[in-house]
N, C-alpha and C positions, 0 to 999 in steps of 0.2 A: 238605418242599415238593414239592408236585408235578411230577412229569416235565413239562415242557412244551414239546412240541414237536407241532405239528399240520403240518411241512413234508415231514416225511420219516418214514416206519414202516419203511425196511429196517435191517437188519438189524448191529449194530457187530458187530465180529469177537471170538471168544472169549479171544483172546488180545492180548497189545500185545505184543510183541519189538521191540525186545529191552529191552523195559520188566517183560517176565513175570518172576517168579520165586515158586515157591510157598513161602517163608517170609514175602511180603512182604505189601503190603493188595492187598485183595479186590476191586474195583469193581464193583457190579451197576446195569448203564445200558445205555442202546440209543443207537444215533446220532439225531444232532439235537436232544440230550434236556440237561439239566442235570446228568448227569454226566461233559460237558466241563469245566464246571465246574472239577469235583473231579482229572481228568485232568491240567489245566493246572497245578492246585496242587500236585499227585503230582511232575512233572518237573520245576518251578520247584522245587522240595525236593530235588531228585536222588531219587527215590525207587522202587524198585523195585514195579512193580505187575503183575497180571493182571486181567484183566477178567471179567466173563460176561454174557452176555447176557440180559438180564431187560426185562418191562416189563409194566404191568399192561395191557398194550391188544393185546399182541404173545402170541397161543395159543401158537406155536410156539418163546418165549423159555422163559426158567428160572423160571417163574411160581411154582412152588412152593417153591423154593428162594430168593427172593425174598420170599414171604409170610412164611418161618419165619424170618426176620431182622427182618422190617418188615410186620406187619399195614397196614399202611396199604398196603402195596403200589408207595411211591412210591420216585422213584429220584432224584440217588443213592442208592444205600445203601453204606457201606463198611464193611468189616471189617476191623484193623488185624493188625498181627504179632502183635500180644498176645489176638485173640481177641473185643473189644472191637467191637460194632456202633454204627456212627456213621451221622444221618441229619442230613437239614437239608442244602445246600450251604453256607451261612453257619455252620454251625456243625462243618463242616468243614473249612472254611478256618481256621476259627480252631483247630483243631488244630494242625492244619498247622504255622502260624505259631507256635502258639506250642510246642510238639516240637520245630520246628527253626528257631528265632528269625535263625540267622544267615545265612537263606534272605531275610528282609526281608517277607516276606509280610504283617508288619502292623508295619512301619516299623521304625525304630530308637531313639525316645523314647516318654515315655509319653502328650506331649500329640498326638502325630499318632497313635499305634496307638489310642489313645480316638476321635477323628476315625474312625478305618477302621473300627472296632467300629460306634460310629455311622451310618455309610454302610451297611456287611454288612445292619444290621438294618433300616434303612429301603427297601431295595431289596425283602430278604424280607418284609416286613410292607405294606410299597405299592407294588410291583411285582409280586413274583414271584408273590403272591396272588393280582393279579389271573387269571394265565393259567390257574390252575384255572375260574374263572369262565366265561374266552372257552370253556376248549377245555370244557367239559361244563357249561353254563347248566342242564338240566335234574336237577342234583343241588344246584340253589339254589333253587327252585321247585316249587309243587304243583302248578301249570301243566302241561299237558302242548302249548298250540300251538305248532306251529312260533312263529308271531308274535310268542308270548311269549318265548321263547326265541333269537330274534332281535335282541327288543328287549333284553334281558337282558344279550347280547353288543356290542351297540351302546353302552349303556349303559357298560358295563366298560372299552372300549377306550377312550373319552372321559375317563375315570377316567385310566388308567392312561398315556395321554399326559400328561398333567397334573401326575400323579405325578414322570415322566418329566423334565417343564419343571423341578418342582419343585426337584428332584434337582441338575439342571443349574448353578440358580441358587447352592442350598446347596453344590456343591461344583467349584467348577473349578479346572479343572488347573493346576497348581502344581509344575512342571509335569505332574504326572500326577494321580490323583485319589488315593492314596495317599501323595504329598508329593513330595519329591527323587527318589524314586524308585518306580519302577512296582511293587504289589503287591495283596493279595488285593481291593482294594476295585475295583480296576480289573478284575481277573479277572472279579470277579461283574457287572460292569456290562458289558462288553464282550459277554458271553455272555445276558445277562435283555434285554438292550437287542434282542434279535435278534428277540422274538416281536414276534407282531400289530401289526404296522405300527411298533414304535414307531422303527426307524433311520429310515423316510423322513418318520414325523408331526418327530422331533428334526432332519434335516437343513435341514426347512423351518423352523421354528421356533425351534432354538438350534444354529445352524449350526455356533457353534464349538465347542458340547460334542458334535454329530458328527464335527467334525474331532479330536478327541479320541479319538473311539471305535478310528475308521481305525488313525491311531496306534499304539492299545490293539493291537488285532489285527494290526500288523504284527510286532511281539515276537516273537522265535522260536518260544518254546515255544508260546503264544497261536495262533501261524500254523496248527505242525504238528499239532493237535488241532483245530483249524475247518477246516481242509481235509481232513481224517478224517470228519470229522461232518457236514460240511457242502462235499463235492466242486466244484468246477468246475463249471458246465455247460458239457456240449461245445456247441463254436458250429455 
């Protein structure tokens, strides 16, 4: 899946401490990007990580070091202890989860971790897809006007609200969106839910699956990696 973030291009830092350790995985992502994502799933695991800074849009990131893991160039990308290159956020979490099951990352039976499977994969297939669309319309099109390429975006983000509603209806919190208790299916949605309008088109729309969200992100682990990635504005 594609990095998505069009709110912030500086820069994450090349290390997490005291999250580093070089035996452990690899993370290649830049701030504001989806691999918070994978960060969030990393600590909710106890899991020791380092990061590097990578991104296909960022000159001065680890761009080549990043392509020879991941031709496609997108991020996350991780790299495990064993050596093993993992992409996709959805199909990183479900590493995660299921490496270290007693993390709870994708529940504790098999009819709710069916459920989070099911969520992970409708998030990336009719959400997370669309933000490749917003953030670069002209690699959907032989178009070259701005107009088209506006409309294109327009277009996408109307989609992916919808998406969004959609999402809402099929799955509310119980009390969390992963069941009795908070895990990966909430991570991804907390974190996808962040681009192109869609927290304020959801707060007007399905008010309580944004009070949900809130929730989501006030979680510890969930906090201390969105205010990494996504700082305060000073007042």
């Amino acid at each position: 899946m594609t990095a998505s973030s069009t709110s912030s291009n500086s820069s994450a830092s090349t290390s997490a401490s005291p999250h580093s350790h070089p035996g452990g995985y690899v993370l290649y992502g830049t701030r504001g990007s989806g691999s918070s994502i994978v960060e969030i799933g990393l600590r909710w695991c106890g899991q020791e990580y380092r990061t590097i800074h990578a991104s296909s849009w960022e000159e001065s990131s680890e761009q080549a070091a990043l392509r020879a893991l991941n031709p496609l160039m997108q991020i996350p990308t991780l790299r495990t202890p064993d050596g093993e290159v993992l992409t996709e956020s959805g199909a990183i979490l479900m590493h995660l989860g299921l490496r270290f099951p007693a993390a709870g990352l994708l529940g504790h039976d098999e009819p709710q971790r069916d459920q989070i499977l099911r969520g992970l994969v409708f998030i990336a297939a009719n959400c997370y897809s669309c933000i490749s669309v917003i953030d670069y319309p002209e690699r959907y099109t032989t178009r070259t006007d701005k107009g088209d390429h506006d409309a294109i975006i327009a277009g996408t983000k109307d989609r992916l609200h919808r998406h969004w509603e959609i999402f809402a209806d099929m799955f509310p919190g119980r009390p969390w969106l992963s069941g009795a208790k908070p895990g990966a299916l909430d991570v991804m949605a907390v974190i996808v839910s962040k681009w192109s309008g869609s927290r304020a088109h959801l707060e007007a729309h399905r008010p309580d699956f944004f009070g949900l969200l809130q929730r989501i992100e006030a979680l510890p682990h969930v906090a201390e990696v969105c205010a990494a990635h996504w700082p305060p504005k000073a007042a």
